[in-house]
C-alpha positions in Angstrom: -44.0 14.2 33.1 -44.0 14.1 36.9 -43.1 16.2 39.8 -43.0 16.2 43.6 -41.4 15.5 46.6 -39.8 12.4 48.4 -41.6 12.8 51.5 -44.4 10.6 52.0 -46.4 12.7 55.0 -46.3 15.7 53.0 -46.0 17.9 49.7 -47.8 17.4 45.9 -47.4 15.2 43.3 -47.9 16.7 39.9 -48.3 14.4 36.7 -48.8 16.1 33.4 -50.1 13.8 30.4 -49.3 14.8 26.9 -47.6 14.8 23.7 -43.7 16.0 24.0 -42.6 17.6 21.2 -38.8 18.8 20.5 -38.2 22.5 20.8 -35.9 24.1 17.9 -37.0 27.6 17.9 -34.4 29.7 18.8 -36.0 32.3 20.6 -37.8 29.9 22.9 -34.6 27.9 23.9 -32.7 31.1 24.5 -35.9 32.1 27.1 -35.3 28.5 28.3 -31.2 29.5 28.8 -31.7 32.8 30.3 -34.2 31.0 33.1 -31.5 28.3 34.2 -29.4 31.1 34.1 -31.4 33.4 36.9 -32.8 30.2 38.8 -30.0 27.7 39.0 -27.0 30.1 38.0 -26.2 27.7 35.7 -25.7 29.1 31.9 -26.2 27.6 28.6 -26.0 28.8 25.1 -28.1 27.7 21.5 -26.3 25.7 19.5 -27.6 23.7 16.6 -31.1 24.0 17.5 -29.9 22.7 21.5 -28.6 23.8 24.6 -25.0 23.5 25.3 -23.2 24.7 28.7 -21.8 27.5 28.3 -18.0 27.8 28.7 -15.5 29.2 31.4 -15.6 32.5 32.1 -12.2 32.3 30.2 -13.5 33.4 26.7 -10.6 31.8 25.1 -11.5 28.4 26.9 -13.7 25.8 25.1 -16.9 24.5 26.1 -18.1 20.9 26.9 -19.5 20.5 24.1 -22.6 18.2 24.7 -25.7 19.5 23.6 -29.1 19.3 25.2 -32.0 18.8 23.2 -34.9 20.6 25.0 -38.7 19.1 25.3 -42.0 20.8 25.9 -45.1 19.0 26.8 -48.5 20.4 25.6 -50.7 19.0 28.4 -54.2 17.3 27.8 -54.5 15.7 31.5 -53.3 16.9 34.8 -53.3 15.0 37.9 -52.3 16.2 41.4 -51.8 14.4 44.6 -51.6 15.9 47.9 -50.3 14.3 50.7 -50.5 15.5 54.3 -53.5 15.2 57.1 -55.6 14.4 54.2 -54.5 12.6 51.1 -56.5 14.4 48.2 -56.5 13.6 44.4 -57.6 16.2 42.0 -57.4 15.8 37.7 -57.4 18.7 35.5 -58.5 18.0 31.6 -57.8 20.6 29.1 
C-alpha cells in the first residue's frame, strides 16, 4: 500500500509491504464505518460481511446497494520517503 503527496519539493511517501487479508468481522468493519463517518462525513453500514453506503436520510428510501469489501494489511516492511531540502529514505522492519 502506498501513501503521499503529489508534490515533488515536499511532503512523505509511505509504502507499507504486507499480506492483505479481507476483513469480515463485524465489529471491526462497524469501527471502520463509524471512522468514515467522523472523518469524511460519509456513512456506511455492514452488510454481508462489507460496507455498503448508507442510504438517504429518508428512511423509507433505498440504498445503493454496492458493497465494499474492506482490506487490512499486516505490515512486515515500511518504507518512508521524505522530500523537501533534503531527500531522506528511512525502512522500518517488523
Amino acid at each position: 500500500m502506498t501513501t503521499g503527496c503529489n508534490a515533488f519539493r515536499n511532503g512523505l511517501d509511505v509504502v507499507v509491504e504486507g499480506t492483505a487479508e479481507r476483513i469480515t468481522d463485524e465489529r471491526t468493519l462497524r469501527a471502520v464505518a463509524e471512522r468514515f463517518e467522523r472523518k469524511y462525513a460519509w456513512r456506511f453500514e455492514v452488510v454481508q460481511d462489507a460496507l455498503r453506503e448508507a442510504g438517504s436520510p429518508d428512511p423509507a428510501a433505498e440504498p445503493s446497494g454496492a458493497l465494499s469489501l474492506v482490506f487490512g494489511i499486516a505490515p512486515v516492511k515500511i518504507l518512508a520517503f521524505g522530500r523537501g531540502d533534503s531527500f531522506t529514505a528511512t525502512r522500518f522492519r517488523l
